[in-house]
C-alpha positions in Angstrom: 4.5 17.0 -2.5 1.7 15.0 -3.1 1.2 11.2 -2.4 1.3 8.8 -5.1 -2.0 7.3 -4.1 -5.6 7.1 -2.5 -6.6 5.4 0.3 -7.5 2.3 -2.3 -4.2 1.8 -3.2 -5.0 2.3 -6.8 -1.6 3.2 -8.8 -1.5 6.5 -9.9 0.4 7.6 -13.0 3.4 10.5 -12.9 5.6 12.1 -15.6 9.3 12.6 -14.9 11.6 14.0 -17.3 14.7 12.3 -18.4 17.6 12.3 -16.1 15.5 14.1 -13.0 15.6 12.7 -9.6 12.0 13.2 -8.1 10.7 12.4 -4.5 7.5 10.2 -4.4 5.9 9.1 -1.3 2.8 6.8 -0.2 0.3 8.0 2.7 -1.1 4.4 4.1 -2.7 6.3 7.3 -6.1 5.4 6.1 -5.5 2.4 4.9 -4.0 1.0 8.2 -7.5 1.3 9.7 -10.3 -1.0 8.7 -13.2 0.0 6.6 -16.5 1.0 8.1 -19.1 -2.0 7.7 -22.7 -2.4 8.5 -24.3 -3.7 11.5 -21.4 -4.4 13.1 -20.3 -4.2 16.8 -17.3 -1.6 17.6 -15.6 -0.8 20.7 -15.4 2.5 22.2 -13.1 4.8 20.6 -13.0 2.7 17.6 -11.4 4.1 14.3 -13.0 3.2 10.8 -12.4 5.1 7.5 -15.3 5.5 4.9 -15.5 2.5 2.4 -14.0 3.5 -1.0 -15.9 6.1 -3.1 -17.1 7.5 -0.1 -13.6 9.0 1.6 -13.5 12.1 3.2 -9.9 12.1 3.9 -10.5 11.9 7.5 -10.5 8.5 9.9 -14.1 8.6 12.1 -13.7 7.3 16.1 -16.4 5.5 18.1 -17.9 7.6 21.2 -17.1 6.8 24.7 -19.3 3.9 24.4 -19.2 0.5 22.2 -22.3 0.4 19.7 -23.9 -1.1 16.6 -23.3 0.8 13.2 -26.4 0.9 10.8 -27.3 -1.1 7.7 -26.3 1.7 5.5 -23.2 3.9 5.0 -23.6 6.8 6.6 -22.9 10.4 5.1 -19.6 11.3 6.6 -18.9 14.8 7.9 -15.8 16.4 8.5 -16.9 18.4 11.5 -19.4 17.8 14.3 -20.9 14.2 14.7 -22.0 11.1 12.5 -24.8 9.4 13.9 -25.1 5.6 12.3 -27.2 3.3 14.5 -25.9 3.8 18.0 -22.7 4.5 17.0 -21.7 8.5 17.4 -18.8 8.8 15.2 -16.3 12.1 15.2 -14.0 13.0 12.5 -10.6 12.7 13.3 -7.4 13.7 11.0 -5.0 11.0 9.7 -2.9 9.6 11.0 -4.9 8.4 14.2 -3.9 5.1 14.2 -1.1 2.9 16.8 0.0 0.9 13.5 3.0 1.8 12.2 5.4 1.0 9.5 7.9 -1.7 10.5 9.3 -2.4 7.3 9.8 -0.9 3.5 10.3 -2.5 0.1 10.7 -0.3 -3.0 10.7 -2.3 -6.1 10.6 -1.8 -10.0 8.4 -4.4 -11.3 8.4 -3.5 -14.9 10.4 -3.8 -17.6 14.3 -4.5 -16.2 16.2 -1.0 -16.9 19.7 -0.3 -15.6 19.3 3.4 -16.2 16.2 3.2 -13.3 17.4 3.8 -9.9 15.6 3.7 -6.5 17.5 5.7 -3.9 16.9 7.7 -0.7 14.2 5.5 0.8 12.2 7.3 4.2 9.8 6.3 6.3 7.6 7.6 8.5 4.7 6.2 10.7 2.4 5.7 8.4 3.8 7.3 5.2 7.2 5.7 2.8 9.0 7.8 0.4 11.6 7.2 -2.1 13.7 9.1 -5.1 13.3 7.3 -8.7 15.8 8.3 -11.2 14.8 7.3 -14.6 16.6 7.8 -18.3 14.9 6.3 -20.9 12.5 8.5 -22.7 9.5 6.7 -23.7 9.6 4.2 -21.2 7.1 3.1 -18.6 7.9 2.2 -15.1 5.7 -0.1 -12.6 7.2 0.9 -9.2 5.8 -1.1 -6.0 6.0 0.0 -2.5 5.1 -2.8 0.2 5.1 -1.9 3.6 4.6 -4.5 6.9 2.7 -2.3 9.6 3.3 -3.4 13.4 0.1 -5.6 13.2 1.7 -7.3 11.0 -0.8 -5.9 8.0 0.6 -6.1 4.5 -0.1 -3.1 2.1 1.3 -2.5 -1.5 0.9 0.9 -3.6 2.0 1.1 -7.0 2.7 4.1 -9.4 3.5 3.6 -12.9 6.3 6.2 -14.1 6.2 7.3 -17.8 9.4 9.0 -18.8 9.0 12.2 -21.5 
């Protein structure tokens, strides 16, 4: 299974045939930690995630010590160190965060359909899942998943379904 969507959010499209019952899950592990900025204090053992078009898929932690990232982006690595003004940045693996999911909402935003059902709906820490059951061929779905992290952070992820 893959998730529905990037780290941006961005709504992805799927193809699900007429009558099936498929699982579809969002990852929001990166997008529950802030995006690195420029010349900007952080705190030891920080997390930040590269700013969008520059993911790596991993979440990068402060050293030991606070420091002052650069005026530029760095070039992320996935292995060793990231040096960015004197911050010393390490790759870590998602999810590598303390905020959690508190709360889900799956929602069908458009058009209205009786025949489109939302079922099954899981959570995780950092990750929401849900089985969409559509039936009519030809059709388009706009499906919405909101989630409330423990910081009280608000992210939304949609997927548009088209039905073949």
């Amino acid at each position: 299974m893959d998730p529905c969507t990037d780290s941006s959010g961005r709504a992805s499209r799927r193809r699900q045939r007429v009558g099936d019952r498929l699982f579809y899950y969002f990852d929001f592990s990166l997008r529950a930690v802030d995006a690195w900025e420029p010349n900007t204090g952080y705190a030891a053992n920080a997390l930040v995630r590269p700013t969008e078009g520059q993911e790596t898929g991993w979440l990068y932690q402060q050293g030991a010590a606070p420091g002052l990232s650069g005026p530029l982006e760095p070039l992320w690595l996935t292995s060793g160190t990231v040096q960015d003004g004197s911050c010393v940045w390490t790759p870590v693996a998602p999810p590598a965060t303390e905020d959690t999911i508190q709360t889900v909402t799956w929602e069908q935003v458009e058009p209205p359909d009786d025949t489109f059902v939302i079922d099954g709906q899981v959570s995780g820490a950092t990750t929401a899942g849900a089985y969409l059951s559509v039936g009519t061929p030809g059709s388009g779905y706009l499906v919405r998943c909101t989630v409330t992290m423990a910081s009280g952070a608000v992210y939304t992820a949609d997927i548009l379904v088209e039905v073949v």
